[in-house]
C-alpha positions, 0 to 999 in steps of 0.5 A, spaced: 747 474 560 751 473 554 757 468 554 762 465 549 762 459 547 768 453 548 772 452 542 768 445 542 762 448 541 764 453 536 766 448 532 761 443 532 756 450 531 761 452 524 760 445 522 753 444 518 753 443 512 747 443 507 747 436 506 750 434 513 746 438 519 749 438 525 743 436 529 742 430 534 734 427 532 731 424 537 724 420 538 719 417 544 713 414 542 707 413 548 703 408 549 697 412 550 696 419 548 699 426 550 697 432 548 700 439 545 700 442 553 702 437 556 708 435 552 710 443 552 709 444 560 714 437 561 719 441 556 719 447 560 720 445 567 725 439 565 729 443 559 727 450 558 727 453 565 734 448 568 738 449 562 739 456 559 741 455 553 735 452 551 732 459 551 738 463 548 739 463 541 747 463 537 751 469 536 756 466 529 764 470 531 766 476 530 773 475 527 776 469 523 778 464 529 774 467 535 769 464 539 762 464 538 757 466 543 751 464 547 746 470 548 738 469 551 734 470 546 729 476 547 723 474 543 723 467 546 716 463 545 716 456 547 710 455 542 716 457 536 719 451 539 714 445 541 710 445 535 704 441 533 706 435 528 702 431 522 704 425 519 705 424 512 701 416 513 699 413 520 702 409 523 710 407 525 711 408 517 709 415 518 713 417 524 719 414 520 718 419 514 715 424 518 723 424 522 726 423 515 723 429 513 726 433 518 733 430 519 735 435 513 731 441 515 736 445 517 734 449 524 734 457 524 739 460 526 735 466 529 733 462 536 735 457 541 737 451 536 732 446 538 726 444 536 721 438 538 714 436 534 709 432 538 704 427 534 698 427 539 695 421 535 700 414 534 697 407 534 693 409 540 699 413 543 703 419 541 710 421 539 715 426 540 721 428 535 726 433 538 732 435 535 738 439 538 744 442 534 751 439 536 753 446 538 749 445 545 752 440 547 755 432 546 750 426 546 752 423 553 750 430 557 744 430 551 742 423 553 742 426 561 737 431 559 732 427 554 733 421 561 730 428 565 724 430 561 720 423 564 717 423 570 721 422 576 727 423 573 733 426 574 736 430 568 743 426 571 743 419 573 751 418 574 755 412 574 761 410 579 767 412 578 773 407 577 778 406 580 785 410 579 790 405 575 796 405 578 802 409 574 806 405 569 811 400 572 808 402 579 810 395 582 815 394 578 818 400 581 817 398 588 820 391 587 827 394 585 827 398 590 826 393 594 832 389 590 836 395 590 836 397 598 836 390 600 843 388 596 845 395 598 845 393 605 849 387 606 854 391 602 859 394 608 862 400 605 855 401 602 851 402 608 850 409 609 849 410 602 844 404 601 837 407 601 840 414 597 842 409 592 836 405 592 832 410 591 836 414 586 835 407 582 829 407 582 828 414 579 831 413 574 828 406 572 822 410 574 824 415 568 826 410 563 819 406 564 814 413 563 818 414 557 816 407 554 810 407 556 809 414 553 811 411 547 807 405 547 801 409 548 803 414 543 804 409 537 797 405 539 794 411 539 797 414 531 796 406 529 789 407 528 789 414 524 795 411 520 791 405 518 785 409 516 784 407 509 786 412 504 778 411 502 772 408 504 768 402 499 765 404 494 758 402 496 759 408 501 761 413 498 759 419 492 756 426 493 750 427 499 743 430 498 739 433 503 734 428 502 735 423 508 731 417 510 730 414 517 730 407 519 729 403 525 727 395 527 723 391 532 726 391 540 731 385 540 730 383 548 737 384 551 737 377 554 737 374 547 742 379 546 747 376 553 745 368 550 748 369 543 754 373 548 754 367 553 755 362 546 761 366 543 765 369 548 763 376 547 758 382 551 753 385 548 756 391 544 760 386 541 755 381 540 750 388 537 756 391 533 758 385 530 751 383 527 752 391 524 758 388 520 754 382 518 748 387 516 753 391 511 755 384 508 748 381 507 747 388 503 753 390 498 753 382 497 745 383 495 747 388 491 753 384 487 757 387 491 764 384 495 763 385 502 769 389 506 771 391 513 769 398 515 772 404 519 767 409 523 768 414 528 766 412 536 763 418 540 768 417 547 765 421 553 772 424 556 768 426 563 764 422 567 756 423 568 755 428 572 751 427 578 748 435 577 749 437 569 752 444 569 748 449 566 751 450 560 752 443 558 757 443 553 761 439 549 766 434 552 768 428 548 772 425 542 772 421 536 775 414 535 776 410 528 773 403 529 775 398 523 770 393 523 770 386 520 768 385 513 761 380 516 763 375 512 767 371 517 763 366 522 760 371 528 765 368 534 771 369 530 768 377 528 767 378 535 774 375 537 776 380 532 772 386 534 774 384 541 781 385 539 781 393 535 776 395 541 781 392 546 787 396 542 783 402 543 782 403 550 790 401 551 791 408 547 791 415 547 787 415 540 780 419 544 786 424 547 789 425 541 783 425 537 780 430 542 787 435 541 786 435 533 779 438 535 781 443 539 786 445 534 781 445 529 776 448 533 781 455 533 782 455 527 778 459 520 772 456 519 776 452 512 782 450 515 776 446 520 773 443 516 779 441 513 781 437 519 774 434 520 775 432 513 781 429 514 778 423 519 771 423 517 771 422 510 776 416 511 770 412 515 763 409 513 759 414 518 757 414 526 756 409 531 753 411 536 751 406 542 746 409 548 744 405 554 737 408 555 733 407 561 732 400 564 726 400 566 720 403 563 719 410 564 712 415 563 713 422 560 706 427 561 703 420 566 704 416 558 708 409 559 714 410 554 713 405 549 720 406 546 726 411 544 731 411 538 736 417 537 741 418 531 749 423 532 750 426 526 754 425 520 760 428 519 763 431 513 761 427 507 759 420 511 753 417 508 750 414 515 749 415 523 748 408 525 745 409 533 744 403 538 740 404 543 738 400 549 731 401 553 727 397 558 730 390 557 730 391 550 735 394 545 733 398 537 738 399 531 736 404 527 739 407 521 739 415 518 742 415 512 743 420 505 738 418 500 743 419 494 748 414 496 744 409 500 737 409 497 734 403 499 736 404 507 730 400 508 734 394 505 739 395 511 735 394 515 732 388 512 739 385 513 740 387 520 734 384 522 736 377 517 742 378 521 739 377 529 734 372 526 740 368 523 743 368 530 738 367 535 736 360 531 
């Protein structure tokens, strides 16, 4: 049965590019090999048959402003969409050229838009590339899916709820209540009136504290946005090509990780985003370049993990603007830093705000979209993406999982999706980036990788 796409997903399905695809690439290697058949069997009965819009193919608006559409595609073939892979060399190279092959290709527009290769001989092992169109769903509902297709797994593994945060001034409120009733009541002429007055009080400073802590939201959350910079750093920036190059390091082991946290005060994000900074200015320094703080757009899911996903998936997040340091400064007064601008974040509306320009955007003609895109985007360096995988090991086909990276896509003219993902007590950083602004992406790597040695001395 056809049915209309939200306005998220229409607008993330009208933001490719030629030489941005809106598309999320991801890979798993196994440790022993798995065939065509078995990777094929996995991803119809964990994917295709409990998702429906693995098997329906996109339906572009009829109208300027309208929705776009989901309609089961008539002519599907899981051959079309599981395919065979060769790789251009052996080995972990090859994989990393095979992915950035493919991360420019562009997916057709006549099917389901999704497409996996699996390559039945790696290192002994083999390796599965899926990649998906933004338009399906968000990374976070994304992740829930891929978690589903090893064995065992359920398609949601979902986290505990916080708790609700009392309403602002929630105690102060109750505390001049009290006041105001207690006074009040060793007022003779007043004692009728004493609790009418207390409460009408308490209303009107009730009133007077929502407005300021309206207003203190509102100012965190604009504050960001108005300190974009007016562009970004040189060195980041220039026209893109539809050549990119895919990148990934060694499994740095997340106690390593908790042991340089422990020593600077900071977690293990922030320990992991802090060496990203120190990363970038090992590299403009090696290029002669001076290094300077960096903005990038943060995925922020604005739902919980749903203990069963919806059939339709979706898109349900926002972006926020994260500056980070410039790198140069010592690791523990980075992460102070970083720990400041994060902390400022979650005490505003930034994601909400965010969130409504993309609603706006996603109602509007495809130009006018883009525009609001554009606004925000191209005032950051590229993606940031953080994805807790699996804490254990994990099988796929009966084949132990020996590791997994997935990149976000760039937005508008950003040069690079930076993606850290945990999995089995380890974490891996990989970069995706366009080849015309960032040629020597295995460079960056280098530094990242001299930057985690460095620390962990």
């Amino acid at each position: 049965m056809t049915r209309r796409m939200s306005v998220q997903d229409t607008l993330w399905l009208n933001m490719d590019r030629p030489d941005n695809l809106m598309t999320i690439d991801c890979v798993f290697w196994t440790s022993t090999p798995v065939t065509l058949a078995q990777a094929r069997e996995a991803l119809r009965e964990r994917m295709v048959d409990r998702f429906p819009t693995f098997r329906s193919r996109p339906v572009p608006a009829p109208v300027l402003g309208a929705r776009a559409a989901w309609e089961p595609d008539p002519d599907f073939d899981l051959g079309r969409h599981v395919l065979p892979a060769t790789l251009p060399e052996p080995g972990m190279a090859g994989l990393e050229r095979f992915l950035s092959e493919q991360r420019g290709v562009p997916l057709p527009g006549d099917r389901p838009l999704w497409r996996a290769h699996v390559v039945p001989e790696l290192d002994g092992g083999s390796a599965v590339v899926i990649r998906l169109h933004h338009a399906i769903a968000d990374g976070i509902r994304l992740t829930q899916v891929a978690l589903g297709l090893f064995d065992g797994q359920e398609p949601a593994a979902a986290t505990t709820p916080r708790a609700a945060s009392p309403a602002p001034g929630a105690s102060l409120l109750g505390g001049l209540r009290s006041l105001t009733g207690a006074v009040l009541d060793r007022v003779p002429v007043a004692g009728p009136l004493a609790r009418p007055l207390a409460d009408a009080a308490g209303g009107l400073a009730e009133q007077a504290l929502v407005q300021a802590d309206r207003a203190r939201h509102t100012v965190a959350a604009v504050t960001p946005l108005l300190s974009l910079p007016a562009e970004v750093p040189a060195a980041w920036r220039g026209p893109l090509g539809e050549r990119k190059s895919v990148v990934w390091g060694d499994p740095v082991p997340l106690d390593r990780v908790k042991e340089v946290g422990r020593r600077t005060g900071g977690t293990v994000n922030d320990v992991l985003t802090t060496w990203l900074a120190g990363a970038l200015a090992r590299y403009l320094s090696a290029r002669g370049e001076e290094p300077v703080p960096t903005t990038w757009l943060m995925p922020v899911n604005l739902k919980p993990f749903d203990h069963n996903l919806p059939e339709t998936l979706g898109n349900h997040f926002a972006v926020v603007p994260l500056e980070l340091p410039s790198g140069q400064e010592p690791l523990t007064e980075r992460i102070a830093l970083l720990q400041r601008r994060t902390g400022s974040l979650r005490d505003s509306h930034t994601a909400a705000l965010m969130y409504a320009v993309q609603q706006v955007g996603s109602q509007t003609p495809r130009p006018v979209a883009r525009f609001l895109t554009d606004l925000v985007a191209n005032q950051s360096v590229g993606v940031l993406t953080n994805v807790p995988g699996p804490r254990e090991q994990v099988t796929f086909a009966g084949a132990p999982v020996a590791g997994m990276v997935a990149w976000a896509p760039s937005t508008s003219h950003q040069p690079i999706s930076v993606s850290i993902f945990s999995y089995a007590g380890s974490v891996v950083v990989g970069f995706a980036c366009d080849e015309r602004v960032i040629p020597d992406a295995p460079a960056l790597l280098q530094a990242f990788q001299d930057e985690v040695a460095d620390s962990l001395r």
